[in-house]
N, C-alpha and C positions, 0 to 999 in steps of 0.2 A: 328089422322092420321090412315089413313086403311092398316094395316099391308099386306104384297101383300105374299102369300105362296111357302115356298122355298121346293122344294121337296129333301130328302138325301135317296140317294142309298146306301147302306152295300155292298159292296166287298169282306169284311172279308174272302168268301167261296172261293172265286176266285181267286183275288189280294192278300189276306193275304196268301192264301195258298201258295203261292209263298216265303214264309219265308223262308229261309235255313229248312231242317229241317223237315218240318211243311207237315201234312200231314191226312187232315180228313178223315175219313170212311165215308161210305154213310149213315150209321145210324147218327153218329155226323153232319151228311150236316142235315138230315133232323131235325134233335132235334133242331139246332141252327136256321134252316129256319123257324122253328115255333116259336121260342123265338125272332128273329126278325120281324118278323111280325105281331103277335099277342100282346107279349106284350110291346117287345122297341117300335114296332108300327113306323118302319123307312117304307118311301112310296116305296120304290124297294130293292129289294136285285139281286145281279151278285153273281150266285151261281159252274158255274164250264166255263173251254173253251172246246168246241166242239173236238169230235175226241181224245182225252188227252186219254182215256183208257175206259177200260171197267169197268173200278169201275166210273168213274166220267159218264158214261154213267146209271149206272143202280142209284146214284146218282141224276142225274136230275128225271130222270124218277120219281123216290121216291116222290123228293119233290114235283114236278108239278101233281101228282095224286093225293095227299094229297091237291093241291093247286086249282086242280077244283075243287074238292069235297066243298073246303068253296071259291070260286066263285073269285080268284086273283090271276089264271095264270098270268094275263098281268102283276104282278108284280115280277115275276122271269126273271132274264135276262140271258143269255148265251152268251159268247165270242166268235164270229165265224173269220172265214179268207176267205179271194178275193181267192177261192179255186174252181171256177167253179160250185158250189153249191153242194160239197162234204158236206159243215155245212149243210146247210140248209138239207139233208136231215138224217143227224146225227139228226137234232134236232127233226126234223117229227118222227121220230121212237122213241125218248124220249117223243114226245108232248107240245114240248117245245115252246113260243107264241112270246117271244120276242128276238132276236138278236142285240148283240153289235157288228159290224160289223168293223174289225179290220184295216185301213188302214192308208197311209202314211202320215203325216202334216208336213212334212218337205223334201226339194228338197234334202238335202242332205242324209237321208234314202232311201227314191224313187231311189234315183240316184246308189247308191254304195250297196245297199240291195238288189231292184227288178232289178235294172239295166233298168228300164222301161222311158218312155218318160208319161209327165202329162194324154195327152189325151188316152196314152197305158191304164193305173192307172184307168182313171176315167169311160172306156169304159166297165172294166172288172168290177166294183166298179156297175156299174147302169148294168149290167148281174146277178149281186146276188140280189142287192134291188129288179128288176122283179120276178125273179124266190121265193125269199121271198114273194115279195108281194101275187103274184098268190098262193102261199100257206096258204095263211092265216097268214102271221109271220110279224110282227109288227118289223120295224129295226130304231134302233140307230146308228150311224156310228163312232167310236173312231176315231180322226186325232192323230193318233201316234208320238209322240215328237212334237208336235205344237208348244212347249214352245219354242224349236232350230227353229222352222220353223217362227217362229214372231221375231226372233232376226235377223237370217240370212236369210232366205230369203220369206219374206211378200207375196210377189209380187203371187209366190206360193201357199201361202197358200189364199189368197182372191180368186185367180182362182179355187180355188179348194171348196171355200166356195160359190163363183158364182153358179158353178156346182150341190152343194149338195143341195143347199137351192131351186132347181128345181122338184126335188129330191123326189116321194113319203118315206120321212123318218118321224121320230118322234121328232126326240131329234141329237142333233149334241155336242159331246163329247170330250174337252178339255185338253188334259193331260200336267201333267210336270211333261214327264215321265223322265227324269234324274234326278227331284229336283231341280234346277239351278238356278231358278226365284226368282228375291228380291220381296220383297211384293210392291213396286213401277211396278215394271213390269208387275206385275198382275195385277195391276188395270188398267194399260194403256192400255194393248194386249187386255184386256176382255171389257174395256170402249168403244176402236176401232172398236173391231169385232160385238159388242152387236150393238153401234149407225149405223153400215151397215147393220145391217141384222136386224131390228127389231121385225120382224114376227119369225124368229129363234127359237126356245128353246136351250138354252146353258149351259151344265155342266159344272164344274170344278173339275180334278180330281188332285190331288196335292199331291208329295212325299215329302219326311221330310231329302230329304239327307243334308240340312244346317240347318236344324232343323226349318225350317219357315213354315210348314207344316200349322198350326195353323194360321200364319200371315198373308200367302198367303191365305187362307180361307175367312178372314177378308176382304181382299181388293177385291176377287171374288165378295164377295156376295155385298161391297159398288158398285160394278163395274155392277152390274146389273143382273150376273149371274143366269139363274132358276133354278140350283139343282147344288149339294155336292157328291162327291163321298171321301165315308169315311171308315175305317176299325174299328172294335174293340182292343183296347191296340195298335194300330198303327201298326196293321202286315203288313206286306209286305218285295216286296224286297228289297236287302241292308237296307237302314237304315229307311225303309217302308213308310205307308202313313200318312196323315194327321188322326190325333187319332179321333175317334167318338166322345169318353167322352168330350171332352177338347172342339172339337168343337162347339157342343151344349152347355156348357155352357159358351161359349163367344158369341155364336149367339144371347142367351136369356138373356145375362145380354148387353149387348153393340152394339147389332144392332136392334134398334126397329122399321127399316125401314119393317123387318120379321122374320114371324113364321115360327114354325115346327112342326109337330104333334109328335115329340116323347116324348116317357113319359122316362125322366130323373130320376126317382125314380128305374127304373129298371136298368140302366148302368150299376152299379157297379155289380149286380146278373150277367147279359150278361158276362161283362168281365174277372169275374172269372170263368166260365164256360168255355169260352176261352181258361182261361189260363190251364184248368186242362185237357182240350183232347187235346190243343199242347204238354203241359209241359216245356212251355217257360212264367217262375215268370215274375209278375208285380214289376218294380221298385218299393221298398218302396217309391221313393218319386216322383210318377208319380202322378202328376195332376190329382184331380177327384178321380180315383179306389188305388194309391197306400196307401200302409196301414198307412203312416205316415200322408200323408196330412192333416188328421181331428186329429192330437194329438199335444199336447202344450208343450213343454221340459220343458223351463224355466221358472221356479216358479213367476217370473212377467210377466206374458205374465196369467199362472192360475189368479193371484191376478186379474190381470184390467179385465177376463172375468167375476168375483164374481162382479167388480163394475162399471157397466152400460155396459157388454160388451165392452169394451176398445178395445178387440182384437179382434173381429167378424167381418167378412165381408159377401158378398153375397152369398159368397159361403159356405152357413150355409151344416153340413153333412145328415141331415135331405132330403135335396132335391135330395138326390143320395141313399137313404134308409141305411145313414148311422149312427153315432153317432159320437161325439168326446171325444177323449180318455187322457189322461195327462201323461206324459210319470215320470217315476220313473229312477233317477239318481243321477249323483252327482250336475245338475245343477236343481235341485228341492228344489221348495221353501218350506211353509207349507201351503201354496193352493193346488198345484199340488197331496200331499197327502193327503191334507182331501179330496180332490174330489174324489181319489180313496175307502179312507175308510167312504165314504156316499155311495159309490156303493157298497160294501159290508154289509152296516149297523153296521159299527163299528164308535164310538166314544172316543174318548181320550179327557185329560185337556191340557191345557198348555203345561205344563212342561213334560206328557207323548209324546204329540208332538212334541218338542223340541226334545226329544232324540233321538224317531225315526227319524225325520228328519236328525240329525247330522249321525245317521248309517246307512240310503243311501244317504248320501255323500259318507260315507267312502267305502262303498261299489262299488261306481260309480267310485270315483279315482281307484281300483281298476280294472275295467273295467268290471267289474262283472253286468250280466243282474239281472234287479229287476224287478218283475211282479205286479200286481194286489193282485192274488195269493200269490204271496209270505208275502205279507204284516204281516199276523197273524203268521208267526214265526219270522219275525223281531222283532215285537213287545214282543211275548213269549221271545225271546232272550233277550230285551234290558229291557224290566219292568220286568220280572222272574214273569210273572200271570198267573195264572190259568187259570185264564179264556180261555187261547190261549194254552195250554199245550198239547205237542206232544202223540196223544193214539197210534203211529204205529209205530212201531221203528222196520229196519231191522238190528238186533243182527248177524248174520253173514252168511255168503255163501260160499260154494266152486265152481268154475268155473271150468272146466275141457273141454278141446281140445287137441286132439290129431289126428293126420294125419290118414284118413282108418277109424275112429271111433268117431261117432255122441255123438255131445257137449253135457254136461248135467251140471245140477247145482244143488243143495243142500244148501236149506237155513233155518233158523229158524229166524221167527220173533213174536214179540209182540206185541199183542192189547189187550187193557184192562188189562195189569198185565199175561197176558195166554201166554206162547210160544207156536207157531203151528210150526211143521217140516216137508217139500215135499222135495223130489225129482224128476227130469222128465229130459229127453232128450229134443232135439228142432233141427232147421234147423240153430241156431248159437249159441251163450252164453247168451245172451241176451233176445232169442225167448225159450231157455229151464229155463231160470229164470223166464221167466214170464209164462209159463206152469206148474212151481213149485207154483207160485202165485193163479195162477187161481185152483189149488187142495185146497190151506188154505179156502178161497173165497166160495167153492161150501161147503167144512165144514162149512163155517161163513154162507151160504146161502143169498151170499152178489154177485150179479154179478158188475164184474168191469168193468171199462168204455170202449169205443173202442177205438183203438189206429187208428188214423188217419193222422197223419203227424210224421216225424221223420228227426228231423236235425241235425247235426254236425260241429261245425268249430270251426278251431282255429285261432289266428291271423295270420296275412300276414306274409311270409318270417321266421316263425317260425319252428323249430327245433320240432323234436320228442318225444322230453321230455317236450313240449308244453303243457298248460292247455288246456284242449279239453270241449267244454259248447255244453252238447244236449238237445236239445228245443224238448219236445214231446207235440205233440197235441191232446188231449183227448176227446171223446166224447159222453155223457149223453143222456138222452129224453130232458130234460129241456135245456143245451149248452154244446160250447166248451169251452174248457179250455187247457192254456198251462201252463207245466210244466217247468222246468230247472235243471240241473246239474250241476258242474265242479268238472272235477277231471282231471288228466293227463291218467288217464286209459279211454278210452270211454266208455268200459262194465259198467264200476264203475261209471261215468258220468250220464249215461243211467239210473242204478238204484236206486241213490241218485232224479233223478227227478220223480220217478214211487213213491219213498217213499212219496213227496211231493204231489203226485197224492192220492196215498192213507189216507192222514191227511185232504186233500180236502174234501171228499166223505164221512171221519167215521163221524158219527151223533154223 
């Protein structure tokens, strides 16, 4: 069967930006216009709305200068409005080739919004496609809440699709913009509208507010539909759109009626990039990019992957440039650990397994996080061997703050049998402890790793005498690495996990 090609638009710059919140710079429009383009390799991106300011204006401009130079202006799109051709000349002065052209698919927006009559609508509607045209600007037309306009009033919306489909346009554009559609409705509204208009090109743009974002996706594209309108991590508004990730891999596992040229190996790079110029975390267990998805808790779930893949499916992590991980707890078996200690290159017998195993249980009832990393002091702890034996021991410190006067610290610790002792000030107790660190360090002519992430928490609904666990994130030439702590002090949290960063690193 000959696969028929579905084209996916990215939003993300546009639509996503619409997050609470959420707010790119015009360097970040262009850094991510190029990672979508060049290497997710999605066939459009909609990168700002017309008129919105003078940042999203020198924004466009960025990207579409960088986007003739490699010859695919036509695939930048811009958001305009039935404005008498205010966009359109917004866009001429960015240079901008294609317009989304913003109008009403529903009688009752038209009605209670514009206060306008159909043929008011559609006379001011083919006054922007001319003056478009005659400028060289390629137009799409959004039917704004189509998804209310096919429920309540049809009759509407085919008049107005009579109209457009006459229409020098390109592409005629679907939304469900309040989210409200069952995946049954999607396929019947898109099956209807597709078999009347066959000559058409028809999008589907789909929000997630009952979380069918993905479903609705599903029954679009059985329903005929020729393009996707998708975002990265599901940004958008209220409870955003249909996810990028999630959708392409239901496209290429479960509809082979079509394809799509994006390269899936790149997803999860894209959507963490994403997530670091919002600052809005991926759910650990988000579908695709969350960080849990590719990790196996339970020690039979490790075992049946050791014997024939038992527990594998199509969605291996490999196809999203990831890997899978085995998670260490109290519901780990002695698969889940040796898989960790084959990644580090450690081996244990039997009965050295058994133990370790029995002491992250106990640890996990505890509720206490167990790492990777952590592994070779469990084991120093539970078998008392050398071979894993502590060379960095911080022996003690003094923490000092006081109100008017810059924190400092005072510690001495030991490597190799040596105590070293610094002092140093910093910007808190923590930032002057590890300035104390980094004077041993430049003695030892050992530089230490960078610190790249820094977390904190303690359980839900807990008290201030609560155990307080921070996760620091470390990072080398070769990788990253996280650390952990607990203590009910954070400072004390914080440098119980720096110690376990420094036992990492000593050679």
């Amino acid at each position: 069967m000959k696969k028929r090609h579905l084209e996916i638009m990215d939003t993300t710059l546009r639509d996503g930006e619409q997050t609470s919140g959420v707010s790119f710079t015009a360097s970040e429009k262009l850094t991510l216009a190029k990672l979508l383009l060049e290497e997710l390799q999605v066939d459009r991106i909609e990168v700002a709305s017309a008129r919105v300011s003078d940042g999203e204006f020198q924004a466009v401009k960025n990207i579409i200068d960088w986007a003739n130079e490699q010859d695919c202006a036509e695939k930048v799109e811009v958001l305009t409005f039935v404005d008498g051709g205010t966009s359109i000349e917004w866009m001429l002065k960015a240079g901008a080739k294609v317009q989304n052209l913003l109008t009403k698919g529903s009688l009752n927006h038209l009605t209670h919004q514009l206060k306008k009559t159909p043929e008011q609508h559609f006379e001011a509607i083919a006054q922007v496609i001319q003056r478009g045209n005659e400028a060289g600007i390629t137009t799409n037309v959004y039917l704004e809440d189509w998804s209310n306009g096919m429920r309540n009033s049809q009759d509407y919306v085919f008049q107005f699709l009579d109209f457009l489909t006459k229409q020098p346009i390109k592409r005629v554009l679907l939304p469900d913009t309040l989210g409200v559609l069952t995946h049954r409705e999607t396929f019947a509204f898109l099956e209807k509208t597709i078999q009347r208009y066959p000559n058409t090109h028809f999008d589907f743009h789909g929000h997630n507010d009952y979380d069918l974002g993905v479903a609705n996706v599903m029954e679009a594209v059985k329903a005929g539909c020729h393009g996707l309108h998708l975002t990265v991590n599901g940004m958008g508004e209220r409870a955003g759109n249909a996810p990028l990730a999630s959708a392409i891999a239901v496209i290429n596992d479960f509809l082979p009626q079509v394809k799509t040229q994006v390269n899936e190996t790149s997803l999860y790079k894209v959507s963490k990039l994403v997530s670091t110029f919002t600052g809005f975390g991926i759910p650990a267990n988000k579908p695709i990019v969350g960080d849990n998805v590719f990790t196996q808790t339970a020690g039979i779930h490790a075992d049946g992957d050791n014997k024939h893949n038992l527990y594998f499916s199509d969605l291996m992590p490999e196809r999203f440039g990831r890997k899978r991980k085995y998670a260490l707890g109290k519901m780990s078996g002695k698969a889940n650990i040796q898989k960790n200690l084959e990644e580090l290159g450690l081996t244990l017998n039997d009965e050295e397994l058994r133990k370790v195993t029995a002491r992250i249980i106990e640890l996990g009832d505890k509720k206490e996080r167990v790492t990777k990393e952590d592994l070779p002091y469990i084991i120093s702890d539970v078998l008392d061997s050398s071979s894993f034996q502590q060379k960095v021991f911080i022996k003690s410190y003094v923490l000092t703050h006081a109100k008017g006067l810059q924190p400092s610290t005072t510690l001495s610790m030991e490597y190799n049998g040596k105590v070293y002792e610094e002092h140093a000030s910093g910007d808190g107790q923590f930032d002057a402890f590890m300035n104390a660190l980094h004077k041993v360090y430049r003695t030892l002519k050992t530089k230490l790793p960078e610190l790249i992430d820094y977390a904190v928490r303690i359980p839900p609904g807990s008290n201030s005498d609560a155990l307080c666990e921070t996760m620091i994130t470390w990072k080398t030439k070769e990788r990253d690495f996280v650390t952990t702590g607990l203590d009910s002090d954070q400072t004390v949290s914080a440098i119980k996990a720096t110690e376990k960063m420094l036992n990492i690193i000593a050679p």
